[in-house]
N, C-alpha and C positions, 0 to 999 in steps of 0.2 A: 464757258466752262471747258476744262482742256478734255482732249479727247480721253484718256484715264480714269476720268470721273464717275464716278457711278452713281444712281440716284441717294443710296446709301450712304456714301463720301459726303456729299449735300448736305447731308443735314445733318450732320455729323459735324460741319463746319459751321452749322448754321447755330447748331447747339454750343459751340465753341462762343461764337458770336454773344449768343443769349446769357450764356453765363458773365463776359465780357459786361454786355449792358447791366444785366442787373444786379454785378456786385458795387457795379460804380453807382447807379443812381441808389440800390440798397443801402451805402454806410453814406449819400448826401441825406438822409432821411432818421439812419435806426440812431444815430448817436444824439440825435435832438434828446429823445427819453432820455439818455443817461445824461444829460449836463446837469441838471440839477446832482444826482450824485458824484460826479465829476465836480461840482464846482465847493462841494462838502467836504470830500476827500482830499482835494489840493488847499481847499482853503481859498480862494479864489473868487473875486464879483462877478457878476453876471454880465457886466461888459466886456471883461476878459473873455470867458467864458461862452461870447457872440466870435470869436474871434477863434475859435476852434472849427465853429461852423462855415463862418467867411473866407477862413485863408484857404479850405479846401475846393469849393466855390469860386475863388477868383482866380486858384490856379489854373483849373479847366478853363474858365473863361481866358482867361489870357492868355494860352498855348493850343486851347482847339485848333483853331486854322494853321497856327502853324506845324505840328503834328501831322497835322492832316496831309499838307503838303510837301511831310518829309516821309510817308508812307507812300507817296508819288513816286518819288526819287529811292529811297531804298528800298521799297517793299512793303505791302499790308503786315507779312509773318513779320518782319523785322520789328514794324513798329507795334505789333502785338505783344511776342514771347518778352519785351524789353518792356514795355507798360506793365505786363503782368507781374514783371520781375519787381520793377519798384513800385508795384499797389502792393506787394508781396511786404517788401523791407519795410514799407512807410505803416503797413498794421502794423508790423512785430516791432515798429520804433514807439507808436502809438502806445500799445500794449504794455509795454517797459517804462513810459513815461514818468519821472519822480515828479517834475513840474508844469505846471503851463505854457512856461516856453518851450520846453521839449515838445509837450504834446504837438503845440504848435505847428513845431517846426517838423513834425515826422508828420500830421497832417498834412503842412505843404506838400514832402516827399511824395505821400500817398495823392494830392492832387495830378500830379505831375503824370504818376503813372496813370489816374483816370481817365486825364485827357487823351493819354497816349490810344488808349485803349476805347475811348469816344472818338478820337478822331478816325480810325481805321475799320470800325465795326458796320458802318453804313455802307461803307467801299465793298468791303470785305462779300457782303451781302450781293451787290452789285456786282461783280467780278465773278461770282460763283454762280448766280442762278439765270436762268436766260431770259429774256424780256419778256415773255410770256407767265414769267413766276413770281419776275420782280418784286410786282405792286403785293402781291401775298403777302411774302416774303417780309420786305418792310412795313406793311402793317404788322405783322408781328411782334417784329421789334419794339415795335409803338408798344404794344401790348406788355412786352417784357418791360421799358421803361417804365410804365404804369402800375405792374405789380410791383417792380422793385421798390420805388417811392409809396406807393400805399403796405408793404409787406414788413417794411420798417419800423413803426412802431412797434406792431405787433410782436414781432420778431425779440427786437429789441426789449420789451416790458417780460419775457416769455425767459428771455437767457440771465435779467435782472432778477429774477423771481430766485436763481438758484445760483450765479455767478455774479462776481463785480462786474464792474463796466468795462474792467479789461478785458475779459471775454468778447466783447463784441467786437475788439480787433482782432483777437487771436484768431477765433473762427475762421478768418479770410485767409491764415495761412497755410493751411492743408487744401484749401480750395484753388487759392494761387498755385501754389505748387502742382496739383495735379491738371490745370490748365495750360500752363505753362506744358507741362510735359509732355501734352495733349496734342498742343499744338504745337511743338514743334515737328512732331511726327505727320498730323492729320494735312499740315497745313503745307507741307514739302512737296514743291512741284508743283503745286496749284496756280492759278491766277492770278492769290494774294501773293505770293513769292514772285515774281516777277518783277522788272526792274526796270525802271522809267528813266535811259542814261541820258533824254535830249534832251532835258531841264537842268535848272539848278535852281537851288536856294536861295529863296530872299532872308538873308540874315539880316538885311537892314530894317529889312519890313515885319519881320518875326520881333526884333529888339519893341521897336517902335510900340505896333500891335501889345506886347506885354507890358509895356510903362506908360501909356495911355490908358488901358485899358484896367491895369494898377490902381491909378493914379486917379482915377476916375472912379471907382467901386470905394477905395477906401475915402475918398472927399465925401461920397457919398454916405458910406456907413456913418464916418465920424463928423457928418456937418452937425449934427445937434452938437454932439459932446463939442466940440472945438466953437462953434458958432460960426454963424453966416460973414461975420465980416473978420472970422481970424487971421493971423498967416496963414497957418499951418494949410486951410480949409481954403483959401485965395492961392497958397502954390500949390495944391492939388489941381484946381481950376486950372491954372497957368500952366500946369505939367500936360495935361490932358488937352486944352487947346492947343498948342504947341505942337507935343507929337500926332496928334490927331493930323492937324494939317498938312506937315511937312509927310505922316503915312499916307496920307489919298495921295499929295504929290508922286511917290515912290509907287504907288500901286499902279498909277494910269502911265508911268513912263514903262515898266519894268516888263518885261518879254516874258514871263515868270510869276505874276505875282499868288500873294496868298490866298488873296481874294479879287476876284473876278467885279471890278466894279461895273460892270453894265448887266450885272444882275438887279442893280438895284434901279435899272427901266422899267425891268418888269412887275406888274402891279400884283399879282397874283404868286410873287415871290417875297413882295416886303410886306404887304398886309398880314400873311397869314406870317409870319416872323414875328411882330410886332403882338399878334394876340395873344402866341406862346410867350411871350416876354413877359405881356402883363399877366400870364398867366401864373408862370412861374415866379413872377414878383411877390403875389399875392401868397401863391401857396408855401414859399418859405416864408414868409411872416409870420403866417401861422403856423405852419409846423414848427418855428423858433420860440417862438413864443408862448401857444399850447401846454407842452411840458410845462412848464414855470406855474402857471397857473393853477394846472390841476392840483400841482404838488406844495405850490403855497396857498395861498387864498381858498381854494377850493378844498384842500389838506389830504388829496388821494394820492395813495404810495405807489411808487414807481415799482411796486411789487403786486403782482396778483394776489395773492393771498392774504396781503396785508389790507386791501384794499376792499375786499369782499365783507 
C-alpha cells in the first residue's frame, strides 16, 4: 500500500471493490426472475430467451484473463473506471431494448464491462492491503460474490412486484455512475493506478482464448438443439480444438502470456478450480431454469403480491 494511504482509504477501496463484484455477479443472477416476463413482452421462446443469460456469461468467460492481464500493463483504475463505464451503457442499452437481439447484444456490452471489472477487483484487493490482511480481505470478497448471486432473485422479484423488468437494468445506472466517480477520485495514486511498462500484450492469445472459449460454450449450449453429429455442433468442436491447441502452443512460447501454464502442476490450484466449475455449472442450471417453473407449471407470479 503506498505510503499516503490510510486505513480509511482501504476500505474505502475495498468498498469500491465490493460494489464492483457484486453488481456483476448481481444482474448474472436477478434477470433469471424476469425472463419469463421478458420473454411475454418481446414475444420471444425460451431458447432465445437462454441466450440473454449465456451471452453475458460467456463474455466474462472469454475475456477474464485477458482483462486481467491488461490491468497489468495499463493499470487496475484504468481497467476499472472503463469496465464500470460499459456495465454502465450496456444496462441503459438493456433497459431501452425493443427486441431480443438488442437485448442481446447490450448484454454482450454489459458482459464486456463485467469482466473488466472481474478481472481487476481480486488484484485491486491484492495491491492495496498488506499480506497480513490479504487472506480477510478476499474472503470477503468471496462473501460479496455469494450475497450478489443469492440477493438476485430476491431483489429482482421485489423491483418486478412494482416496475417492469426494465427496471432492473436501469438501477445499475446511478450506481455505475456514482462508482465510476468514486473511483476515479479514491483510486488516483494508489497501487491500482500503477503501471506495469516491462510487459506486453498477448493479442494472439487474448483472440484465441475468446474464439475457443466462444466456440466451445456455445457447441455446448446448442449440442441438443443442433444434434451431436450436426455441422454446426462438429465446427464448434473443430473451432475449439483448433484454437485450443495452437493457444497452449502461444502460452508456453510467449515471455507474457495470459495464463501462466505451470499453474496447472499445481494440484491444489486445479482441483479446487474444477469444484467451483462444477459448482457453478450446477448452480446456473438452476437458477435458469427455476424461474420457468415456478411461473409455469407451478403458476406462481413473478410478483409478490400476486403470488401470496
Amino acid at each position: 500500500m503506498s505510503p499516503e494511504s490510510t486505513p480509511q482509504k482501504k476500505w474505502l477501496i475495498f468498498f469500491l471493490v465490493a460494489v464492483a463484484v457484486f453488481m456483476s455477479t448481481l444482474d448474472g443472477s436477478i434477470v433469471n426472475l424476469a425472463l419469463p416476463s421478458i420473454m411475454k413482452d418481446l414475444n420471444e421462446s425460451m431458447s432465445v430467451m437462454g441466450w440473454i443469460l449465456t451471452v453475458y456469461l460467456l463474455t466474462i468467460a472469454s475475456l477474464l484473463l485477458a482483462f486481467g492481464r491488461l490491468s497489468d500493463i495499463k493499470g487496475r483504475r484504468w481497467v476499472y473506471l472503463r469496465g464500470f463505464m460499459m456495465f454502465t451503457a450496456g444496462s441503459l442499452g438493456c433497459g431501452l431494448a425493443s427486441n431480443a437481439a438488442t437485448l442481446i447484444a447490450a448484454r454482450s456490452f454489459q458482459g464486456i464491462g463485467s469482466a473488466m471489472l472481474m478481472a481487476c477487483s481480486q488484484a485491486i484487493i491484492v495491491d492495496t492491503f498488506p499480506a497480513s490482511e490479504r487472506g480477510k480481505a478476499l474472503g470477503m470478497v468471496g462473501t460479496v460474490v455469494a450475497a450478489g448471486l443469492t440477493a438476485g432473485p430476491a431483489l429482482g422479484g421485489l423491483i418486478l412486484e412494482y416496475y417492469s423488468w426494465r427496471a432492473i437494468f436501469f438501477v445499475n445506472i446511478p450506481i455505475g455512475i456514482a462508482a465510476t466517480l468514486m473511483g476515479t477520485v479514491i483510486l488516483a495514486k494508489e497501487p491500482a493506478d500503477l503501471l506495469d511498462r516491462t510487459g506486453s500484450f498477448d493479442w494472439a492469445g487474448a483472440v484465441l482464448m475468446a474464439v475457443s472459449s466462444c466456440s466451445m460454450l456455445i457447441g455446448v449450449s446448442m449440442m441438443r438443439t443442433w444434434g451431436y453429429a450436426s455441422i454446426q455442433f462438429l465446427c464448434c468442436l473443430g473451432i475449439f480444438l483448433a484454437g485450443f491447441s495452437v493457444l497452449v502452443r502461444i502460452e508456453l512460447r510467449s515471455a507474457n502470456p495470459l495464463f501462466e501454464p505451470s499453474l496447472l502442476r499445481i494440484r491444489m490450484f486445479v482441483l479446487p478450480n474444477l469444484s467451483v466449475l462444477l459448482l457453478f455449472v450446477s448452480l446456473y442450471a438452476v437458477m435458469f431454469l427455476m424461474p420457468f417453473y415456478l411461473v409455469n407449471p407451478a403458476k406462481f407470479s413473478s410478483k409478490c403480491h400476486e403470488s401470496i
